[in-house]
N, C-alpha and C positions, 0 to 999 in steps of 0.2 A: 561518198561525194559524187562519183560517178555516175553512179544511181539515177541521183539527183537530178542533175545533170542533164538526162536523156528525158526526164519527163517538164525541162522546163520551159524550153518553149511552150508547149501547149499551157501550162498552170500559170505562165506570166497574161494570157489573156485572161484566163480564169481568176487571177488573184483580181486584176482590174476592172473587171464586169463585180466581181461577188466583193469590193474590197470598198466599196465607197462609206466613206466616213462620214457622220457630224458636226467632226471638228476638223476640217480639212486643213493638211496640212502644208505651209511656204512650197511654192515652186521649187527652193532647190534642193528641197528634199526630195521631189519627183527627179530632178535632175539626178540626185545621188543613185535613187532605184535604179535608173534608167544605165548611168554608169555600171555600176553594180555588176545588175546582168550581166551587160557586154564582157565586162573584167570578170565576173566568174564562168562565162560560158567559154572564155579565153583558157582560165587557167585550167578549167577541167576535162580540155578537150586537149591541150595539148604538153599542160603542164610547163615548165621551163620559167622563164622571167617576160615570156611577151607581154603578158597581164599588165605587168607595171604600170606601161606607158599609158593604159586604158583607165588603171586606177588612179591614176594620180589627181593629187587632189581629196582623195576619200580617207587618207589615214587619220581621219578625226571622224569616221561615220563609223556609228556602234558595230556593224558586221562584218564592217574591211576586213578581220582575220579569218573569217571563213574563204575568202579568196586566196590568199596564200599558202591555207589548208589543205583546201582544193588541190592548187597546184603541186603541191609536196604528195600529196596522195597518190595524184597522178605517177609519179618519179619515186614512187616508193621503192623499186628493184634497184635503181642506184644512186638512190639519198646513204648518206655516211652518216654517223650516229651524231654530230657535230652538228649540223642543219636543224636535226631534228629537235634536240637540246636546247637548241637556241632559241625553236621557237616555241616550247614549252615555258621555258624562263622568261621571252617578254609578254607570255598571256596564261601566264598562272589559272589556274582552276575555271578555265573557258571551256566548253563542250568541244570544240575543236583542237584541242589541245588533246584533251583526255583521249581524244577517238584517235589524233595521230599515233599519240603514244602506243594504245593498243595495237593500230594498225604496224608501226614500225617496228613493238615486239614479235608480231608477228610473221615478219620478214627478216627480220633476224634470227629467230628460230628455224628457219627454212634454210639461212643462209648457213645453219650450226654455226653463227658466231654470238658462242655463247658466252667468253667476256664480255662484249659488248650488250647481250641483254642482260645479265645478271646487273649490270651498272646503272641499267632506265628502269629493272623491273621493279614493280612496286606489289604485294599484298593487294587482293579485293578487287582484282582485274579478270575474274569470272575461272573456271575450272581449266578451259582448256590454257590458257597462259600459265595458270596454275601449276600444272603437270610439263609444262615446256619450263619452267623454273627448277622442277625436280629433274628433268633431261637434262638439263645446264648443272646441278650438283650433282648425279650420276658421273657428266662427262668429265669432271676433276678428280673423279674416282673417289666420291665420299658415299659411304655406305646410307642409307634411306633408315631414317628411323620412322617406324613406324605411328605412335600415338601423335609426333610431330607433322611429319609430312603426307600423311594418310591418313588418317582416322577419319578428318574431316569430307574426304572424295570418298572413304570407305561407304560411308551413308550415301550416297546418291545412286539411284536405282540404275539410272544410267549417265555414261561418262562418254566426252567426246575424246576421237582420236589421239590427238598428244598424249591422252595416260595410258594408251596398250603398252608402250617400250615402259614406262614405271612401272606399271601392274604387273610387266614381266620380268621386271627385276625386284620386285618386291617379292615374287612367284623365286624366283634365284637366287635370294638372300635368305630365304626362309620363314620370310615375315607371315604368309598368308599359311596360318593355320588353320584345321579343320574347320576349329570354332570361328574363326574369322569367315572362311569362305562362306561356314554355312550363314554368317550371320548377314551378309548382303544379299547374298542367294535369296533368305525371305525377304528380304527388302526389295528387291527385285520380285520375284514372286508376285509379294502382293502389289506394286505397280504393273502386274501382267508385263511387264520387260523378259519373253521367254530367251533372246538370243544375250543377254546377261548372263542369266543362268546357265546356258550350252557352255558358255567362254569359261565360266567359274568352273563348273561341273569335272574339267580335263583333270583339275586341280586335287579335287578330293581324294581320299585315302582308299585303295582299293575296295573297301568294302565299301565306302559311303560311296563312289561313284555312278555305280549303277541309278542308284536312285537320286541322287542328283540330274542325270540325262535323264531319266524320266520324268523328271519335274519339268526340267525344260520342254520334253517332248506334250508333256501334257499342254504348257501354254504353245505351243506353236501348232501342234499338230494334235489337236483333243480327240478325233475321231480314231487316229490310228492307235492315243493310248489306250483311248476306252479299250479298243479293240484286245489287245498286247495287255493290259494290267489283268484280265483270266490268268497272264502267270506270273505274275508278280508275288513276291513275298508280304506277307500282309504284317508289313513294319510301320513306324511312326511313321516316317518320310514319306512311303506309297500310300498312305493314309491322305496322306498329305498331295501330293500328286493327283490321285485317286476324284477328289474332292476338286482339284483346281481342273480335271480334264470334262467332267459331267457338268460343270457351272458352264466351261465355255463351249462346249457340245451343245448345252441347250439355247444361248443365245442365238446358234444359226438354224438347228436342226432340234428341235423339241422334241418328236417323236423320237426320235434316235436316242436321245439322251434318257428317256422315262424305259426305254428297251435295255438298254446298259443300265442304268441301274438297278433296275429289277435283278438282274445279272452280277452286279459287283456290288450294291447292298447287303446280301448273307456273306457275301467273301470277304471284307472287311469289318474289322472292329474299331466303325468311326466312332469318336465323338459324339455328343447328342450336338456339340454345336455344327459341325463337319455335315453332320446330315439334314440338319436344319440348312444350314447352307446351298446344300445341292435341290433339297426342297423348294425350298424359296426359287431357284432358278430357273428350275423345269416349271414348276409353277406359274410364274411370272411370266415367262416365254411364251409358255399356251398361251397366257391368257394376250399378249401382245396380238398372238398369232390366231384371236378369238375363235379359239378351240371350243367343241363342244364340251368337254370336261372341261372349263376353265374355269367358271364360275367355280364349281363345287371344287378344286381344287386350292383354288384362293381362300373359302370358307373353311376350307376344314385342314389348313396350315398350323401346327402348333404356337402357340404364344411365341415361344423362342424363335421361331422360323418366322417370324411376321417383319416385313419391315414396313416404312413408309413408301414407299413402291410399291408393295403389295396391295397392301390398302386400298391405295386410290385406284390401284387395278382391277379391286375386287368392283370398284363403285364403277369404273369404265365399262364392266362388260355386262354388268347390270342393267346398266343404263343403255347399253347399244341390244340389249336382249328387250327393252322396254320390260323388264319384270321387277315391276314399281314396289315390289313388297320387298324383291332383293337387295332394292336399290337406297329399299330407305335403312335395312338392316347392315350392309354397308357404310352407309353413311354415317349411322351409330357408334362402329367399328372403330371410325378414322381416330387418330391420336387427336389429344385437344388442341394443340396449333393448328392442324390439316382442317379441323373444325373450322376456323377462323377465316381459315382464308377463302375470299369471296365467290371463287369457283364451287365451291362444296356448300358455299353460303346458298345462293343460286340453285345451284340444282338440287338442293334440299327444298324449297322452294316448288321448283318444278315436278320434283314425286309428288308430294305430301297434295297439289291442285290433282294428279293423277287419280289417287287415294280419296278422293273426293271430300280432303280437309282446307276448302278453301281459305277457308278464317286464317287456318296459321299459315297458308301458305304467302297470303298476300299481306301479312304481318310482315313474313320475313323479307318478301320482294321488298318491301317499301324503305327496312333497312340496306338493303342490297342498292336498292337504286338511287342513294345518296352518294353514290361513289361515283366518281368519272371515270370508268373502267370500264371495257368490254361489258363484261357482266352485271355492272352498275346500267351499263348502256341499254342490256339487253333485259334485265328489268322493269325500268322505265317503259320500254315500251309494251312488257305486258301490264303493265300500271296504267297506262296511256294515259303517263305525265311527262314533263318536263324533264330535261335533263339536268344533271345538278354540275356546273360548270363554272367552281367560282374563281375566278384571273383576279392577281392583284398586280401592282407595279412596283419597281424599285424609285426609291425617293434617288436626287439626283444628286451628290456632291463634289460639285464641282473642283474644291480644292482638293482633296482626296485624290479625284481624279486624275488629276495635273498630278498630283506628286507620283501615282502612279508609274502616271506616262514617263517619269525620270529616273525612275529604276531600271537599272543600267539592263539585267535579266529580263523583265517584262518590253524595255522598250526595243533588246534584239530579236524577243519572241515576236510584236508584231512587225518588225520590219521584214525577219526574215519571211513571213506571210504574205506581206504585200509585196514582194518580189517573185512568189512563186514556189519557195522552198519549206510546202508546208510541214511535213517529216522533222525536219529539223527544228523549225519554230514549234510545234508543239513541245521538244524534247529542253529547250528553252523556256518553255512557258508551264513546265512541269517541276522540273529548275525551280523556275524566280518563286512561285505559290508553293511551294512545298509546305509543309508543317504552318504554311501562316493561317490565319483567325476565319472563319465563315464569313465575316462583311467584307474582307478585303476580299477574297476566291468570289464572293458574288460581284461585288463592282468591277473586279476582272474580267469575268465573264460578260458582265452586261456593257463592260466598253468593247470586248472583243465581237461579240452582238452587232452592234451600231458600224463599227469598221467592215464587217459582213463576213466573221471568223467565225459560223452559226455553230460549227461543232466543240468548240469549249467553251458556248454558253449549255451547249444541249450536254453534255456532260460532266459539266461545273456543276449547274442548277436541277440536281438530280435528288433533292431529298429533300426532306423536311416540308419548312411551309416556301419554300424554290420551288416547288414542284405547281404553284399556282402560277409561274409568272411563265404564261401561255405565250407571249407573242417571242421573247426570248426562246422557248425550249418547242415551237413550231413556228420557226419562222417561214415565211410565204414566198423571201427570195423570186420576187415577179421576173427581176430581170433576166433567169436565165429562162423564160420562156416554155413555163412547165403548163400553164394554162393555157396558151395559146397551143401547146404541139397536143397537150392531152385531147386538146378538141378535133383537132386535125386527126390525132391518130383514133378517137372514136370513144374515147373513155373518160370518163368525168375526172376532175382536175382534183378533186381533196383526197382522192385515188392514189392518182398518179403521185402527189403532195406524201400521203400516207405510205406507198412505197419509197421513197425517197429517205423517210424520216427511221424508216425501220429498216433497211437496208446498210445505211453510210454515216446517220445523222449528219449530214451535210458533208461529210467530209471528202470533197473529191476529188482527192487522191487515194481514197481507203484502195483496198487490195487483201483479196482473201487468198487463205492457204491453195485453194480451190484457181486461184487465176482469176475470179471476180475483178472488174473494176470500176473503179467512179463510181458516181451519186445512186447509179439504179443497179449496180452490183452485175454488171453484163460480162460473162465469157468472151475473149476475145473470138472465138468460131461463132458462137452464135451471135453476135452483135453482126460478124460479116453475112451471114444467115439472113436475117434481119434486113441488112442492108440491103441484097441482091434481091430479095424478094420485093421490097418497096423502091425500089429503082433511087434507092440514095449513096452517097456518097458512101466510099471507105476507104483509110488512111491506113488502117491500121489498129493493134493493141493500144499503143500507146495515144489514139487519141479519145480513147473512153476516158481517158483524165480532164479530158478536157466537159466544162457543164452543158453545154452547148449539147452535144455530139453524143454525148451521155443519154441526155436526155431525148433527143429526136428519137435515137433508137431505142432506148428504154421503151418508152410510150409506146410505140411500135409491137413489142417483144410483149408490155402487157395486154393489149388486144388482141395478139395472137393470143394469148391462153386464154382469155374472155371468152372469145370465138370460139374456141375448144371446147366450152361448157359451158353455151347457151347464151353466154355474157355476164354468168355470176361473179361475181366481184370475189367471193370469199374464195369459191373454189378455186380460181385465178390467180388468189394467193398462195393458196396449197401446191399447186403447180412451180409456181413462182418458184417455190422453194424447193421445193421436195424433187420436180422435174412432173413432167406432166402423165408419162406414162407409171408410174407409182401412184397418183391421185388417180388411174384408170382401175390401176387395181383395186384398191378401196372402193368406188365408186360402184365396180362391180360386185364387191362383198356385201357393203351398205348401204347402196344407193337409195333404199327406201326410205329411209330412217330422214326427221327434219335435219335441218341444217345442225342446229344445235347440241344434237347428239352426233350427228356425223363427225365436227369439230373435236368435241370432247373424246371421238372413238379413235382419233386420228394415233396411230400407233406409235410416231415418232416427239416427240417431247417437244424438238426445237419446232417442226411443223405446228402443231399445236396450237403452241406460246407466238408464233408468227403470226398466223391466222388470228389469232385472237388481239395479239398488237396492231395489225395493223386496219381492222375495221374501228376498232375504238382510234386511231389514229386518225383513221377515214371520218368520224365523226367530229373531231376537233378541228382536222383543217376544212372541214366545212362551215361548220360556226367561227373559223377565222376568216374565210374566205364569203361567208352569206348572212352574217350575224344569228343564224339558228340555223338547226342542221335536220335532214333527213332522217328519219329512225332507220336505225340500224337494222331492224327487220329489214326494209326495204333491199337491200344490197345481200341478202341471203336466202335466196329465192331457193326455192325447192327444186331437187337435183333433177333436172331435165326441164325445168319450167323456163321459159325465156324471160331474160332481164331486159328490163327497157329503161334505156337512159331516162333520167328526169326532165321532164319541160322545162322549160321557162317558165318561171314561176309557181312554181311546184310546192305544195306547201309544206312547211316545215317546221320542226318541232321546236319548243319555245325550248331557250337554255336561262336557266338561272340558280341562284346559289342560294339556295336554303337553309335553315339552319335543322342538322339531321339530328333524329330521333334514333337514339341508344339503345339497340335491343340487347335482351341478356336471356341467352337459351337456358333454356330450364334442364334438371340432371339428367343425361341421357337415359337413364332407368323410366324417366317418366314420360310422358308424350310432349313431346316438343311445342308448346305452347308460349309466344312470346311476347311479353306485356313491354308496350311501347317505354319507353324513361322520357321526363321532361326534357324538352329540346336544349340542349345544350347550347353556349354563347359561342363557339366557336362556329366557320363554315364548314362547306361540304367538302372532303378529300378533295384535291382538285387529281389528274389523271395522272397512275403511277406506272412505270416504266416496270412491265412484266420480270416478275422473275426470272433469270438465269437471260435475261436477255442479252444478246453477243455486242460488246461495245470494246476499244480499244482502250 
């Protein structure tokens, strides 16, 4: 609540700019908002009964008990278990409710007054309460039974603080057997959790301990065990170790890792799987680290050693060596899903025109570019056709809606929204839709749309035939002035649009692990960066929450990287991501290479799949913003060529929704040859949300 709290100023102008409704709602329901604030910014600042006097009047508004919540939160060091009870009992199965409850166990656990929690605690209040329940029957002095009170924590690779004093009396009662330790131990292991394994390791029976610490030592410190396992006993367990220190040896240090094991390959008696494994890794590594042995190392991987990783790796470094005969026997390789999907579709495509087999190449482009996707995108344009973009709308039902809007859950999730408390309205509006039907999560989403809650339409409307309803899942949000500052700050607006969309999906309060904040995902240092450099304004971390202020310096931050590389839009976004000096590196490995294999060579997975979300992004909010869009060639200009913004009336590419023709690849034994299928009644894919893309 506190939290909360400190970011609400700035999101109470943000809910107001981004919050305007359709169906606008009575004056005194703005009054109540208005109250609201005042009375929660009262109670969470200082806690006590001041609040009252500010809320009164609101004990019949859906949210008034997050105010009181508030305030007890604040006063958590000395609320009595009596207060807290109390208000548990008059808001039964409320999200504030449940969060006090946690919070107040959690302070009774500090307090070791463990009557008192053992009386509020409930089952299914997460690990660490868990284990502070098992401190509370410890402190009664009842013995810990094991398949009861552990088994279930025994499985988790790693456990938070409250279960060390359990763990060590389950270590004192004699519960944790060899086979027990060992059996978390691999569970741990294989989550690479190596300071689990150290803690467990004390435990084991003098013989098994050695090799336990070296399991550990292998995940934490791979280079020293490689080093140290020349004297190792060549048993199961250092087999085992052996295998887990040369996998993570090779992720940073490939060379080093293919030298040890040329070295501790004859010394062990792995597994065929075990060596398969350390193969695959060294392997894979080169080839990330586009070693000159990488190619031939990826091809000549045993069946068992092969995964989907390797594969497409094999077809990466192919393709970044431009050796079009490797790249097409790669491509043969892929598993039949990796087939399928439109990257490998594409650049199956691009060999085969290499190979000088145009016929099937622009067979396959033509299936390729009925899709609204990067590489649908980038199809099309060696088609020099049309884009295939086809939008539909949600029908409108008004009673529906209404009833809606009186669902006690959905009507605190938007209220609590339009006050500024987005965190918590989402956790409401996760709540009320849970397990309900596809048309009600869509009409949910398309009212929270319209109120200008764009991030649970953008990931509501994530699948199926939702994935057409373009003005929903890119919405254009003028008001917070992304077109206006784009132009100011120098950089075209379905850009800046498309950073925004891949970044936050609207949500501006998002916050990465990283310190990222708001709509354009800005470091609190470099946003001040930013700031001093263009002579504007700076408050502070906390005012990148705000969409405003987000966005001036956003726009800002992506011209600086533009600048950086000539003005290229794509590389811009590599930067964006990755940090700009890491695209310098690349740049100087491959800079020769076109765009499109540069992309594809990009080492990093999440770069990558950014890069390539957010020009296909850059192409939809252009045709939301200009009715037809720019070919996406255009904004991928060759690595040191200077980009030039588009005129004024610059022409652009026609979008429309076709009905796409079905290709069916022939057996990869034979030449890939693709006979079109009659055009099917359905339209064209409309634009799908990348794989593994990072969303909340």
């Amino acid at each position: 609540m506190a939290h909360a709290f400190r970011r609400l100023a700035g999101l109470v102008l943000a809910a107001c700019a981004m919050g305007a409704s359709l169906h606008a709602r009575a004056e005194g329901t703005e009054a109540q908002r208005t109250r609201f604030r005042q009375a929660y910014a009262t109670a969470a600042q200082q806690g006590g009964d001041a609040w009252r006097a500010q809320a009164a009047g609101l004990e019949s508004y859906s949210i008034y008990p997050y105010i009181e919540a508030a305030a007890l939160t604040h006063d958590l060091r000395t609320l009595d278990s009596a207060r807290v009870q109390d208000y548990i009992r008059r808001y039964p199965g409320m999200i504030p409710a449940a969060d006090l409850r946690r919070d107040f166990l959690g302070e009774l656990a500090r307090r070791k007054d463990w009557p008192s929690f053992t009386a509020m605690y409930q089952p299914g209040l997460g690990d660490s309460l868990a284990c502070y329940n098992l401190q509370a029957k410890l402190s009664r002095g009842e013995p810990l039974v094991f398949e009861t009170d552990m088994a279930d924590l025994w499985r988790k690779a790693s456990l938070p603080n409250s279960c060390d004093p359990v763990i060590a009396a389950a270590h004192d009662q004699g519960l944790l057997t060899n086979d027990r330790l060992w059996s978390r131990i691999d569970i741990a292991a294989d989550a690479g959790k190596g300071g689990t394994v150290a803690s467990l390791a004390q435990w084991l029976s003098p013989d098994d301990m050695a090799a336990g610490q070296h399991l550990g030592q292998a995940l934490n410190d791979p280079a020293t065990a490689v080093r140290d396992a020349a004297n190792w006993p060549d048993t199961p367990r250092h087999r085992q170790a052996v295998t887990l220190a040369l996998q993570r040896l090779a992720r940073k240090q490939s060379t080093a890792a293919d030298t040890a094991w040329a070295q501790l390959g004859p010394r062990f008696a792995l597994t065929e799987q075990q060596r398969g494994a350390i193969q695959n890794a060294i392997a894979l590594f080169h080839a990330t680290d586009f070693d000159e042995t990488a190619l031939e190392r990826l091809a000549a991987l045993p069946p068992g050693a092969q995964t989907d990783a390797t594969r497409e790796w094999r077809v990466r470094v192919a393709l970044a060596r431009q050796d079009w005969t490797a790249a097409l026997s790669a491509l043969d390789a892929l598993g039949t899903t990796q087939k399928e999907d439109g990257e490998w579709r594409y650049f199956r495509a691009v060999v085969l025109a290499h190979l000088g087999r145009q016929a099937d190449a622009t067979t396959q482009l033509r299936s390729v570019s009925q899709e609204a996707t990067y590489f649908g995108f980038l199809a099309a344009d060696k088609l020099n056709t049309g884009y295939a973009i086809c939008p539909s709308s949600m029908a409108t039902d008004e009673a529906r809606e209404a009833a809606l809007l009186r669902e006690p859950g959905l009507d605190r999730a938007f209220e609590l929204y339009a006050v500024g408390l987005q965190k918590i309205a989402r956790r409401e509006w996760t709540a009320a839709l849970n397990g309900r039907d596809t048309e009600t999560q869509r009409l949910a989403a398309d009212l929270a749309f319209r109120k200008g809650w764009y991030d649970r339409a953008v990931f509501t409307l994530s699948s199926g035939d939702a994935l057409r309803l373009y003005e929903q899942r890119f919405p254009l949000a003028r008001q917070d002035g992304v077109v206006e500052q784009a132009t100011q700050a120098g950089i075209e607006a379905p850009w800046a649009y498309a950073i925004i969309r891949a970044e936050s999906a609207w949500m501006s309060d998002a916050r990465s692990g990283a310190d990222a904040r708001g709509l354009m995902q800005l470091l609190p240092g470099t946003a001040a960066n930013v700031a001093k450099k263009n002579g504007l304004g700076w408050s502070g971390g906390e005012s990148l929450y705000e969409p405003t202020t987000n966005i001036i310096l956003g726009t800002r931050y992506l011209s600086e990287m533009a600048q950086r590389f000539n003005g290229a839009p794509w590389l811009a976004c590599a930067a964006y991501n990755a940090g700009p000096y890491k695209v310098d590196q690349w740049v100087d490995a491959r800079g020769t290479l076109d765009p499109e294999l540069f992309v594809v060579s990009i080492p990093y997975k999440e770069t990558r799949e950014y890069v390539a979300r957010v020009m296909a992004f850059a192409v939809i909010y252009d045709w939301r913003l200009n009715g037809n869009a720019l070919p996406i060639s255009t904004r991928m200009t060759r690595i040191g060529s200077p980009y030039t913004l588009p005129a004024p009336g610059a022409v652009r590419k026609p979008v429309t929704c076709p009905a796409p023709a079905v290709a069916k690849p022939a057996p990869p034994s034979t030449p890939a040859v693709l006979e079109p299928a009659p055009a099917a009644a359905s339209s064209a894919p409309a634009a799908q949300e990348p794989k593994d893309a990072s969303q909340p």
